[in-house]
C-alpha positions, 0 to 999 in steps of 0.5 A, spaced: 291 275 139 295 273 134 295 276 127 290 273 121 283 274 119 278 272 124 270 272 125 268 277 130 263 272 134 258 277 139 256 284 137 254 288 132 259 286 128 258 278 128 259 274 123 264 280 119 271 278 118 276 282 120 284 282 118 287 282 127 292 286 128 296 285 135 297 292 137 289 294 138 285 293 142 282 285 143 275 288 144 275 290 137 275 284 134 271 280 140 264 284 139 264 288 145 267 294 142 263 300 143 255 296 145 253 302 147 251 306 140 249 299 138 242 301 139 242 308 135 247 305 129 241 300 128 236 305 128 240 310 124 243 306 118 237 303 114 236 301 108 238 305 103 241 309 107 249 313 106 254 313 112 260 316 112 264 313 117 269 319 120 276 317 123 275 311 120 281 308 123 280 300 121 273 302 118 270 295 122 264 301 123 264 301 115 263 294 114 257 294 120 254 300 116 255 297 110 251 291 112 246 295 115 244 299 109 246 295 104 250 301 101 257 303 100 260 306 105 266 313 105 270 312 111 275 317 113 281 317 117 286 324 119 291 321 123 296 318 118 298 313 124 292 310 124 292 309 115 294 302 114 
C-alpha cells in the first residue's frame, strides 16, 4: 500500500482516516484487523466511558475508542521502535 492518509472502508474503524505506513500490516488499514475483540470494544467502550490504550503502537484503537466514547483517549507505547 503506498504511503498517504486513507479512509479505513470495513470494520470497527471504518470511516477513520489513518496516516499508511508501508512497513505494517495492510489489514490495519483495510478494517479486518483484529474483528474479534470488535464485539467486546463495543460493549465496554460506552459513552462517557475512559480508555487507555496500553502499547498503542499507531493508536488506530484510540482513535476507535474515542469514537466510541466520546472521550479522550491516553495511548501508551513502551517499545521505542514503535513511536513515530
Amino acid at each position: 500500500m503506498r504511503p498517504g492518509v486513507r479512509r479505513v472502508p470495513i470494520g470497527i474503524a471504518a470511516g477513520l482516516r489513518m496516516e499508511v505506513d508501508p512497513a505494517a500490516p495492510v489489514h490495519i488499514y483495510l478494517g479486518t484487523a483484529e474483528v474479534e475483540i470488535a464485539r467486546h470494544l463495543r460493549r465496554l467502550a460506552t459513552p462517557g466511558c475512559r480508555c487507555f490504550d496500553v502499547g498503542g503502537d499507531n493508536a488506530d484503537y484510540a482513535m476507535v475508542l474515542a469514537r466510541l466514547t466520546h472521550e479522550p483517549v491516553t495511548s501508551f507505547e513502551f517499545d521505542p521502535a514503535g513511536i513515530d
